[in-house]
N, C-alpha and C positions, 0 to 999 in steps of 0.2 A: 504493500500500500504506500507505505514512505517514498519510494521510487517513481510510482504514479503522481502522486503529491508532488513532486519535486521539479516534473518535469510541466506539469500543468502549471503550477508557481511560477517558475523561470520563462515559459511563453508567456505566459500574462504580465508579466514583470518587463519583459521584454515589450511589449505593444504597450503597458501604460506608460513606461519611461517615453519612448518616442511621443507619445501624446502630451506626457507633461514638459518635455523638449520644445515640442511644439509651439504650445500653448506661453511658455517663457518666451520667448523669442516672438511669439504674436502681441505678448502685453506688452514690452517696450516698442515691436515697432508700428503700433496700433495704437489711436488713441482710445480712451476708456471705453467711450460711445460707441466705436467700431468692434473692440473688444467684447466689450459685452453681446455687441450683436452676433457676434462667432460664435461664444459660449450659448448664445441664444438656440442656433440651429441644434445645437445637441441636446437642449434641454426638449424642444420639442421633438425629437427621435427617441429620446428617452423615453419619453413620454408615450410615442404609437407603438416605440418596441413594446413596452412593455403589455399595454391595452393589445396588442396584435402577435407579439414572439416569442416573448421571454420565458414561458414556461414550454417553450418546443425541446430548448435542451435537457431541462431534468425531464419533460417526459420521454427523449428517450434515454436519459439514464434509468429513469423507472423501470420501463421496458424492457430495456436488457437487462433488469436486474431480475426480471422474471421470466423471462425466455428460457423454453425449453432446450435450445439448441442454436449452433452457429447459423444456419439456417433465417432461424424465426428471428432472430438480431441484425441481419442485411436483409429484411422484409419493413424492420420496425426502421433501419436507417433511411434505405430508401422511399417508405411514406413519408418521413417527418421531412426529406431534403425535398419531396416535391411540394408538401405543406408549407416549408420555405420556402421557395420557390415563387411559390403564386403570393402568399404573404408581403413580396418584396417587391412584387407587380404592382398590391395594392397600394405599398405605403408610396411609392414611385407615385402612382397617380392621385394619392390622394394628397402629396406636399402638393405637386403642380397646381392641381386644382382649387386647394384651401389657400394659398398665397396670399389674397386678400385680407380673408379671413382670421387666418392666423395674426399679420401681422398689425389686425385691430388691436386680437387678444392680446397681445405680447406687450400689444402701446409703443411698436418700433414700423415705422413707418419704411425704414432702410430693409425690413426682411423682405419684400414686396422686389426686390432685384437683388436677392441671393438666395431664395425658397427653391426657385425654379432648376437654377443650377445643380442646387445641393441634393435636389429630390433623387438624383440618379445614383447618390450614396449609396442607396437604401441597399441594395444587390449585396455590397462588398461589407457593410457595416453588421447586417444580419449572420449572414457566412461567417465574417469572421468570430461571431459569435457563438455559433453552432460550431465551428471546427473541430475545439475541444474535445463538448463529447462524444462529436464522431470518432474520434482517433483512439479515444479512452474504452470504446467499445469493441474496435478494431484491434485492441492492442497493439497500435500505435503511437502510444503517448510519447515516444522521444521524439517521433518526426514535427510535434509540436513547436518545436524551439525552432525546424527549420523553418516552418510554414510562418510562424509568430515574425522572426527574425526578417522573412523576405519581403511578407506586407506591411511590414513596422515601416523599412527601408524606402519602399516603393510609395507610401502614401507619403511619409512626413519631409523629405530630400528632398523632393521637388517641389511643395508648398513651404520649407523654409524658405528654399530658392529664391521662390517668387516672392515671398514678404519682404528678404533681405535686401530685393533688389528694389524695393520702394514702389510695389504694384498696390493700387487700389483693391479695396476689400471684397469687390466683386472677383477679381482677377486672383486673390488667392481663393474663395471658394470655386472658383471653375477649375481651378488647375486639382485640388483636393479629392473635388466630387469626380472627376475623370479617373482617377487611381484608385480611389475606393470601387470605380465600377468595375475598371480593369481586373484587382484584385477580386472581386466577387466571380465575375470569369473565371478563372484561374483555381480558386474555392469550389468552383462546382464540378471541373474539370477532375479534380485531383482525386474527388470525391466517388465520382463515374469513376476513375481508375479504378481506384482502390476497391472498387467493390468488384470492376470487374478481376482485377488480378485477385484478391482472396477465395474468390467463389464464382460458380457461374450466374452469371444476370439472374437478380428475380424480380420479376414482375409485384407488386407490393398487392395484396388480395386488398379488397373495399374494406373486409370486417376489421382489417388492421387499420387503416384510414379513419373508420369512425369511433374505433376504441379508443386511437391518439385525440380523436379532437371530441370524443365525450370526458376523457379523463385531462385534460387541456385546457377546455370553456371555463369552469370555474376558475382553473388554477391561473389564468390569461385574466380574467376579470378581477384576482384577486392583488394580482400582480400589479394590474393596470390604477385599482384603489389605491396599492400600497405605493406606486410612486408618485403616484396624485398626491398622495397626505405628505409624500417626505419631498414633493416639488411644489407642492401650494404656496410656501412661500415665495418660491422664484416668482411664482405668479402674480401674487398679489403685491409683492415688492416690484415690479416692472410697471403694475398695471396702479397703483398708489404712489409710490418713489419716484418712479422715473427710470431710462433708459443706464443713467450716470450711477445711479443709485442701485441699480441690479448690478453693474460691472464690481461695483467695491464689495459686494456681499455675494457674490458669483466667485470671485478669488477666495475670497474669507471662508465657502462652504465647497472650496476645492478638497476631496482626503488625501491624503497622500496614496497613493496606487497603491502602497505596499501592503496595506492593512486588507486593502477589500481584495485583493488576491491571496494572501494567507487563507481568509477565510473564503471565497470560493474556490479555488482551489482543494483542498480539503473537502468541502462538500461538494464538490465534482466527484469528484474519489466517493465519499462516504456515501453519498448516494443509494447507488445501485450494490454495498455490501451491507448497508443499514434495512435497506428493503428485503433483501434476501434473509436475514437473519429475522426481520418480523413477519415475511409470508412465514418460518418455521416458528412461531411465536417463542422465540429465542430472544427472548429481552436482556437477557445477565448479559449474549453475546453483543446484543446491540449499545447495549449500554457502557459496556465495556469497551466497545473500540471507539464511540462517540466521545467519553470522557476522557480516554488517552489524547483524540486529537485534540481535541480544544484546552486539554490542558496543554500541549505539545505547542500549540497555537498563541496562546497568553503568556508563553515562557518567553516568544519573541516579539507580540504587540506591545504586552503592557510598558517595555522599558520603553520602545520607541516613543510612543505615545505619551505616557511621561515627558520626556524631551520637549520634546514638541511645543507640549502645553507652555512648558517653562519658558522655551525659547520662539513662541509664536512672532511677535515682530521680527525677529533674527530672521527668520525664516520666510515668510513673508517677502521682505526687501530684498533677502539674497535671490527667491525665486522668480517674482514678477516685477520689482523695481518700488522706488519712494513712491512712486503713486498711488501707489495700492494700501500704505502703512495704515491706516485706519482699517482696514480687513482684518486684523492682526487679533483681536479678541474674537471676533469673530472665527476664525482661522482656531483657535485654542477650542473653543465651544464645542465642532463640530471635530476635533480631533479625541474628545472625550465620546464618542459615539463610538471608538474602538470598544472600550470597557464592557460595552451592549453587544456589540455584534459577534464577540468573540463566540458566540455561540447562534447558528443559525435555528432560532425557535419556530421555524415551519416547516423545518427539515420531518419530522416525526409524523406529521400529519399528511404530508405529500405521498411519502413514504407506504404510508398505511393507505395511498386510495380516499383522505379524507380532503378531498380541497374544496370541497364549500364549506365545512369551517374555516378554513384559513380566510376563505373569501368573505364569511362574517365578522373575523379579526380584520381586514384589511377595509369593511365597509366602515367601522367604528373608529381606524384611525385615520382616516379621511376625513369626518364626520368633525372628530378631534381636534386634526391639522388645521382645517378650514378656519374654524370657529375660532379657536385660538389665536391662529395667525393672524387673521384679521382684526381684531381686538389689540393685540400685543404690538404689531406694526404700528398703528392706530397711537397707540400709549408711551412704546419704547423701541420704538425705530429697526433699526437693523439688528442691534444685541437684542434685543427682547425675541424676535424672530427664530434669532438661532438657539437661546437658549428655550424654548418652546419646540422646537425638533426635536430635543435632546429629550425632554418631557416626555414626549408622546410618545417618541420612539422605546422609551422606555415601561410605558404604559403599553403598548403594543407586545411587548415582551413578557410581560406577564400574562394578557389574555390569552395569547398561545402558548404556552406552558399549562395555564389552568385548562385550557383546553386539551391537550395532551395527555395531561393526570387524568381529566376524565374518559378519554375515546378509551384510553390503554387501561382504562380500571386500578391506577395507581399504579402500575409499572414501569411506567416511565414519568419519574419527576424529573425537569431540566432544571429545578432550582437546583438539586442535588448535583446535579453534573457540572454546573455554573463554578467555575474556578476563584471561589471566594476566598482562600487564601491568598493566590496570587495576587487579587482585588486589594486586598489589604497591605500589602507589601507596596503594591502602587502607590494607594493612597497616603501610604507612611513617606514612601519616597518623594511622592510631590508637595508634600507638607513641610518636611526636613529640606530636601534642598529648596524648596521655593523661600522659607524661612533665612536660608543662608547666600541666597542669592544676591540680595540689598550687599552683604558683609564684600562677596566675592565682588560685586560689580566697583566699590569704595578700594578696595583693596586692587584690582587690575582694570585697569581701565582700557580692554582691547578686547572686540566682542567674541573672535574666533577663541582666545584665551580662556573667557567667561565661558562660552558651549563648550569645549575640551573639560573644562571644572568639572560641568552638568554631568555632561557623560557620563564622567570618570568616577563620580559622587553616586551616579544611579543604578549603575551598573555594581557596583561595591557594595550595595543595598543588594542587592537581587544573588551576588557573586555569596554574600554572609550567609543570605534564607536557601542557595543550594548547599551550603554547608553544613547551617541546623540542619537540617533537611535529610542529608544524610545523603552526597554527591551518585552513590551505588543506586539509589531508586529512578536517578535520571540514567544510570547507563543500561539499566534493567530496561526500563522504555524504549531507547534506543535501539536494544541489540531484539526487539521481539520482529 
């Protein structure tokens, strides 16, 4: 499993780097208003992925995790690549077409002449999203990093090109959306291989088409709520604030890639082994491999994230430039959303075939997000915003858990599995050095100096608690 993990981590590590390459190099040479409009098109991709794709990949990790046979797993791939497929058609025509539309919603006048361009993304941005667990199913997880590494290459090289060379922001989304389609090409191409060199062609039967998209619908609408609730504010800050006013809190509720790959990554993998150990209602066994990962998982977010919080400005300016420094609490807020995610609380319910409760968890934190964010923008501007994500998001994580305890008949508590130890070592850590922070900034006045301190302060915290700890229970983990 480690191996799997490892290699699904480094492709995604590798594509979010390039994006956050990107994205650096478009905020200095973009102004805020043009920036934010770029961040803008992904917000609303995000956005139809999710309402439209985003449960195609766990469903077919599901799938193959209950497949009789090699067989019935290149039946379940090739339904869900042509479910892509047309998926990618619709979101294609449906940017085109909504152009106006959208860019009422948004309150950006400028998306109205880069919608159209960017619409031809859709192809290359879905693929690249699917590829994973096509390969994870194939038993091709190491070709990951090549596939990762070539469309990382191919999409971001040529649209820094064009930014560097001082092209207007129409002229970098055409050169973008052109490579993302290419790449999409190239995704679907590799995909036909692969299926035809492991096996011979199969033709995908209807029962398996409508299995995927009965056991789908919900989990698409639940997915579609949940980024609703945790993008509401993008929304209502563009469409209340302003165009200037979504750029500074669009950097500030940037995560660092590294975080949200540890944890899918991980639940790529845990998937379809989590599913398989609860069709045999083997809960000690699911339980047991889900609490190794996420504790495995929090051994390496929590120190980051710690950091982070401490050195938010620092990090901020070194990434996107002085313009952005008021993003910088903000920036802290939304890096404390690691603490939460370290554990995926919908994972157990997907799993078991239950996604219309997830989709009544996801209709409540929408319901939540809305209502809140509205009010809190209203009252307390951009901070209040993000620290109201952080709220809900949290409140979201308990309903699916009480939810969990109850489908599973108390079998599975994810409170228990929740890495409350480690929790606590953080929070000691960010208390202790944030306390000593004032002393060290009075005492060295040189900010790279001051983050080497952090580190070296944070990590000696975490380095003592594997020591209590008893260093042999982490190499027992390792060596299983």
């Amino acid at each position: 499993m480690l191996r799997k993990v490892i290699s699904v981590f480094s492709a995604s590590l590798i594509i979010q780097c390039a994006n956050l390459i990107l994205y650096m190099v478009l905020a200095r040479a973009l102004s805020v208003e043009d920036f934010a409009s770029f961040r803008q098109l992904f917000l609303i991709h995000a956005i139809l992925n999710a309402l439209s794709f985003s449960a195609l990949p766990t469903c077919l990790l599901y799938f193959s995790g209950r497949a009789e046979n090699f067989i019935e797993r290149m039946e379940y791939i090739n339904s869900i690549c042509i479910v892509t497929f047309g998926v990618s058609i619709s979101l294609t025509l449906f940017l085109y077409l909504g152009t106006d539309t959208l860019a009422i919603l948004f309150n950006n006048i400028v998306l109205v002449s880069i919608i159209p361009y960017f619409s031809i993304a859709s192809l290359g941005v879905v693929f690249i999203i699917l590829m994973p667990s096509v390969l994870i199913v194939l038993d091709r997880a190491k070709m990951q990093i090549i596939a990762a590494l070539g469309s990382a290459l191919a999409i971001t090289v040529p649209t820094i090109i064009v930014a560097l060379n001082e092209q207007p922001l129409v002229e970098i989304v055409k050169v973008m959306s052109i490579m993302y389609f290419l790449v999409g090409i190239i995704f679907v191409t590799l995909i036909l291989y692969l299926c035809g060199a492991l096996g011979r062609k199969i033709i995908p039967q209807k029962e398996k088409i409508f299995s995927i998209l009965l056991y789908s619908c919900p989990l698409l609408v639940a997915s579609g709520l949940s980024i609703l609730g945790l993008k509401i504010d993008h929304l209502l800050i563009s469409g209340i604030l302003g165009v200037t006013a979504y750029g500074i809190y669009s950097v500030g509720a940037f995560e660092i890639p590294i975080f949200s790959l540890a944890q899918n990554s991980v639940t790529s993998v845990l998937i379809p082994l989590v599913t398989e150990k609860l069709k045999k209602a083997d809960y000690d066994g699911a339980r047991r491999i889900w609490s190794q990962a996420v504790t495995r998982t929090a051994w390496f977010t929590f120190p980051a994230a710690t950091i982070l919080i401490l050195h938010a400005d620092d990090f901020v300016i070194l990434l996107f430039g002085a313009n952005y420094e008021d993003s910088a609490v903000i920036f802290a807020i939304f890096s404390a959303l690691v603490y939460v995610r370290v554990v995926t609380f919908g994972m157990a319910l997907r799993a078991l075939g239950k996604t219309h409760l997830e989709l009544f968890a996801a209709l409540i934190y929408l319901v939540f997000g809305a209502i809140g964010a509205y009010f809190v923008i209203s009252s307390h501007g951009l901070i209040g915003a993000a620290a109201w994500v952080l709220i809900n998001t949290v409140l979201m994580a308990i309903i699916l858990s009480l939810l969990t305890y109850k489908i599973t008949n108390g079998e599975l508590n994810l409170f228990r599995l929740y890495p409350k130890l480690e929790l606590t070592i953080s929070v000691i850590a960010l208390l202790m050095c944030g306390s000593l922070q004032k002393h060290i900034h009075l005492t060295v006045d040189n900010i790279l100096a001051e983050v080497i301190s952090t580190v070296i302060l944070v990590l000696s915290i975490w380095a003592l608690y594997f020591r209590v700890t008893n260093s042999k229970i982490i190499l027992e983990v390792e060596a299983d």
